[in-house]
N, C-alpha and C positions, 0 to 999 in steps of 0.2 A: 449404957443409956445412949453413948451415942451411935452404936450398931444401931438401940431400936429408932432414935432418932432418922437416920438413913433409910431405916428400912422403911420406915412410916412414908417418909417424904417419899421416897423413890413408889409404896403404892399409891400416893393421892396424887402422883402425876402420872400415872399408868391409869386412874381410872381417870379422871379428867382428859387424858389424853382418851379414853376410850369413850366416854361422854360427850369427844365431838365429832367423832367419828357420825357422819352423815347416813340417817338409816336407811332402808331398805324401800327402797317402794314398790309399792305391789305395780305388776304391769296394767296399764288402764283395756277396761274393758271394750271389744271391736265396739264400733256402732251397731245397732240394731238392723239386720239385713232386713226392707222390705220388700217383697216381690209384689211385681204390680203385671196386669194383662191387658191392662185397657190401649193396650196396641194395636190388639186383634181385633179390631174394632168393626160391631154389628149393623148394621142400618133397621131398625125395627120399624114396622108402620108405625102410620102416624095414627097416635093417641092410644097405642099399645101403653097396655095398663104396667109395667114391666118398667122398673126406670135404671136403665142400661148406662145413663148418663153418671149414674152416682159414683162409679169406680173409679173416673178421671177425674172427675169430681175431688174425689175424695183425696187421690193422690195429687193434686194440683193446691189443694188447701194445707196439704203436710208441708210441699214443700217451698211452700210460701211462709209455713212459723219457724220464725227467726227461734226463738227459746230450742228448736231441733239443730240448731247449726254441730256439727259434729259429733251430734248422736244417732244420726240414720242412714243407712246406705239403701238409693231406690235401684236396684236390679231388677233387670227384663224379666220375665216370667220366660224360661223356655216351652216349649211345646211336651207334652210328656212322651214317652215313646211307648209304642205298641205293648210292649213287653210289659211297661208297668200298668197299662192301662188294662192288658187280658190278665193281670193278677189277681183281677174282682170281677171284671165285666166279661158277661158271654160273648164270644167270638164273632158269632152269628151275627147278635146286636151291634156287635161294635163296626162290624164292616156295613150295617145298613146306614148305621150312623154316618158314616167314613163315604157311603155312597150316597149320602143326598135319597135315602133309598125306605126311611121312615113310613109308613103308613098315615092316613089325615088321624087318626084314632091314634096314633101313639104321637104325633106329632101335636095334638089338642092336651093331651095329658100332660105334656113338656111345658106346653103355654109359648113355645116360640115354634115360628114358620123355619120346619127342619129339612128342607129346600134348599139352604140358603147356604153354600158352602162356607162363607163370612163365620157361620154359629159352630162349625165341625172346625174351624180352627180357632175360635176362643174357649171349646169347649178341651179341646188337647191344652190351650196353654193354661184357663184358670187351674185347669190338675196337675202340670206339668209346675205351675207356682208351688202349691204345697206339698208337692214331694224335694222337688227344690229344697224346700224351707225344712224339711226334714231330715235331709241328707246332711244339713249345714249343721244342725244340731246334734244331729248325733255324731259327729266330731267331735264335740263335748265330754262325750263319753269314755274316748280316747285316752290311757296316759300321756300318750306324745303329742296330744295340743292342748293341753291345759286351759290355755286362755282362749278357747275360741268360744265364741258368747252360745250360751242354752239356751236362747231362747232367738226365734225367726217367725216373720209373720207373712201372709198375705194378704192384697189389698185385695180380694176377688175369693172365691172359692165359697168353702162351707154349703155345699153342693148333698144336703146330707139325706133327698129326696129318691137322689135314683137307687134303683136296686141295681140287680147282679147282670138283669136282662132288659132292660126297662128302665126309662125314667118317667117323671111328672115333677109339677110343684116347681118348676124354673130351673129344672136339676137335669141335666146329663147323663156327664160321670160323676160317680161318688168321689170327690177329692181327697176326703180323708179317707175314705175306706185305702184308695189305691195307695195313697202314704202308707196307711198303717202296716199292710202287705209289703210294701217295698222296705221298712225296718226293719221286719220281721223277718224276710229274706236274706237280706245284707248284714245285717247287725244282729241277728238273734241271740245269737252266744254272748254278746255284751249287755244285751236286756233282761235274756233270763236270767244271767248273773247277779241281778240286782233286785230280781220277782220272779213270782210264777206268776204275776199278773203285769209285766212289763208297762200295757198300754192302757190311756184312761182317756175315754172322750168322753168332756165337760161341753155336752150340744145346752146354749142358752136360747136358743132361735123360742121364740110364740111359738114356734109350730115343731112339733113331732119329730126328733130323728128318726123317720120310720125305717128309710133305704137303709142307714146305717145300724140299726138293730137289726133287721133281719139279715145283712150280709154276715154280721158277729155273733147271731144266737148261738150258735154251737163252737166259737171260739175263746174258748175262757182264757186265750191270749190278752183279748182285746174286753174292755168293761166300759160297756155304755149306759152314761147317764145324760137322761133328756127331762130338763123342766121346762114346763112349757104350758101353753093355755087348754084348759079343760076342753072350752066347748069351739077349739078353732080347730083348719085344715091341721092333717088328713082326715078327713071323717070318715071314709069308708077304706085304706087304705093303711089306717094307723095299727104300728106292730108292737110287740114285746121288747123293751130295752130291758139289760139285767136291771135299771132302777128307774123308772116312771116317776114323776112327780106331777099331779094335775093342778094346778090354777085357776080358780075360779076367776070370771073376768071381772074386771076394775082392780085386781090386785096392784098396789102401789106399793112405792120404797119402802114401805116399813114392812109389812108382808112378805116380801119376797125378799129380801136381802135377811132377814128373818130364818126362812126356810133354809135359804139358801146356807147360811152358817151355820145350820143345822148337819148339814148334808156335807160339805166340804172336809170337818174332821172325820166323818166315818167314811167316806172314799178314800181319802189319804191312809190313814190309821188299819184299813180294810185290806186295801190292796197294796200298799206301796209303789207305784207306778213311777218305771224309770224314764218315760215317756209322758206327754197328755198332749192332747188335742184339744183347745179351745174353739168352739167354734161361737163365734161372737153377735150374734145375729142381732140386732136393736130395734126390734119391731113390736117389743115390747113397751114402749116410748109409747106416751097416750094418746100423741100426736100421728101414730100411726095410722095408716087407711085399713090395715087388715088383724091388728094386732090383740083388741079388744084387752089390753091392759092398760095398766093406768101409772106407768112408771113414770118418771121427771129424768133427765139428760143426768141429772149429778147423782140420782138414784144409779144409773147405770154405769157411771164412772165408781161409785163406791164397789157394783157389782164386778168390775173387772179388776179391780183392785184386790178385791176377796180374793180374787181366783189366785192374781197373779203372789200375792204373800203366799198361800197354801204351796205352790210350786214353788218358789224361793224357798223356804221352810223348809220342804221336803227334800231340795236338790234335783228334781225333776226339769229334763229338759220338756220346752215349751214350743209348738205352732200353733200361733193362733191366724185364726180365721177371718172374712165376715162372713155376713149371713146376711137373714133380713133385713128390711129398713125399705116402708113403704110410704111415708109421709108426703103430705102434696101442699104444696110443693115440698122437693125433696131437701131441702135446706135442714130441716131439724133434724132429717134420718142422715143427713151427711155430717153434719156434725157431730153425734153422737156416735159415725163410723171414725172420724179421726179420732176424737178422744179413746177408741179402742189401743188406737197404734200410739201415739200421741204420748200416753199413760205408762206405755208399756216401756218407750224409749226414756221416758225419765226414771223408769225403775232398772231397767236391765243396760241400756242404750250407753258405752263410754265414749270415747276420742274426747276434744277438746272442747268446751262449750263455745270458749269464746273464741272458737276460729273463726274466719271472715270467710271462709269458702261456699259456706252455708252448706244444705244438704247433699250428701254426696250421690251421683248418678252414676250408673253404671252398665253401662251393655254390656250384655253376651250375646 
């Protein structure tokens, strides 16, 4: 009895000794990398319908909320380099582009004075953002960096207008398309790994990813899905995505957040995508000038929040985008672009909350 005596005592301070052993804590998650372009900064005439202003806008109201202190890093958008950008775009185009060398007829289609070499260098850095913001995540996918955060956004792009040769609709270069391409290139072996359907662009813009369906009809690498408004742009330009969804206008929160949960398990459940593309457009907002929907600001923060659980859930790393957002003044469509990134920092975004440094800034 008194062995088991001993032995008893000798295990209840083996485990009390083991009980305060200090656990394990998981490493905290990087902050949310933002990529911003509003460097490259345009001069557009005056009372151009186009509000160029929203982008500093928008990154100047992020890093002004304190509630972001140690969840966000703002990084420079680099410029993209040639190589990624002829991974989509015709060569031809892209050097007229590159020479200020546009025609008034393709430069009318674009919506901006393609003259202007100021527009040929924020058009390399908004794509040169979300390939950036691609490259960061697919690090994610890595065994050897575990903790580098899945998810990266930019404050600019969703460019989802231009085609292969051509652009309209305030669109360029296709920013996601040339991501999509530049993962597919770089990373392919780690994406097919995990799909035959690696990529999923979730386009929410009112208006049509046209550019970006027709660059991906025949790549059943990439699955594009666009909901969007029935009776808005493109009207005579709108293409085939693998999945269409049309919008009758005055659709509101209940309607579309509706559909949209409709649609988000059978993408996921469908394809498995080790990749998505958000592209965030807010012109959906009833307050928009072009958007003929009839959605509320918290309507569209519930709508990013759908997105961003389905990709949490799934394990899917995440770029998201903006897009539209035409309200006049631009105050409601700027607003409803923060709460895109904003939203997303409080779900993926780690460091400290309550550092005193506030949002981190970053050149490259």
């Amino acid at each position: 009895r008194g062995l088991e005596r001993r032995a008893a005592s000798s295990s209840g301070r083996s485990a009390r000794s083991a009980s305060t052993e200090p656990p394990t804590v998981p490493a905290p998650a990087p902050p949310l990398r933002l990529y911003y372009s509003d460097w490259a900064k345009v001069n557009l005439p005056d009372k151009h319908r186009f509000p160029m202003d929203k982008y500093r806008a928008t990154r100047l109201l992020l890093e002004a909320d304190l509630s972001l202190r140690g969840r966000v890093e703002m990084v420079r958008s680099p410029e993209a380099s040639l190589e990624d950008v002829l991974r989509v775009h015709d060569r031809e185009y892209v050097s007229r582009v590159m020479r200020c060398a546009l025609t008034e007829k393709e430069a009318r289609a674009i919506g901006f004075p393609m003259q202007n070499p100021e527009q040929v260098t924020r058009s390399f850095a908004s794509t040169g953002g979300t390939i950036a913001a691609t490259r960061d995540v697919l690090r994610s996918l890595d065994g050897d960096e575990p903790h580098a955060n899945k998810v990266a956004a930019q404050i600019a792009g969703g460019t989802h207008h231009a085609f292969a040769d051509s652009g309209e609709g305030f669109c360029v270069f296709n920013d996601i398309a040339c991501a999509a391409n530049v993962a597919l290139a770089e990373r392919g072996d780690v994406l097919f790994a995990r799909s035959a359907t690696p990529i999923l662009v979730i386009d929410l813009d009112v208006h049509q990813g046209n550019g970006t369906a027709k660059i991906f009809e025949t790549n059943d690498a990439v699955v594009t899905f666009s909901m969007h408004g029935a009776g808005n742009y493109p009207w005579k330009t709108k293409m085939r995505s693998d999945h269409d969804v049309d919008l009758p206008d005055d659709t509101d929160d209940d309607a579309y957040l509706s559909t949209l949960q409709t649609w988000l398990p059978f993408l996921f459940d469908t394809y498995r995508p080790a990749l998505v593309f958000y592209q965030a457009g807010v012109d959906a907002l009833r307050e928009d000038s072009f958007g003929r929907l009839a959605m509320t600001r918290n309507g569209l923060l519930k709508r990013n929040n759908l997105v961003y659980d389905f990709c949490a859930r799934n394990d899917a790393a995440l770029v998201v985008t903006m897009g539209g957002g035409y309200s006049r003044p631009f105050d409601a469509s700027v607003a409803a672009h923060a709460d895109v990134f904003r939203s997303a920092a409080y779900r993926f975004g780690g460091g400290d909350v309550g550092s005193l440094k506030g949002v981190r800034v970053k050149e490259r």
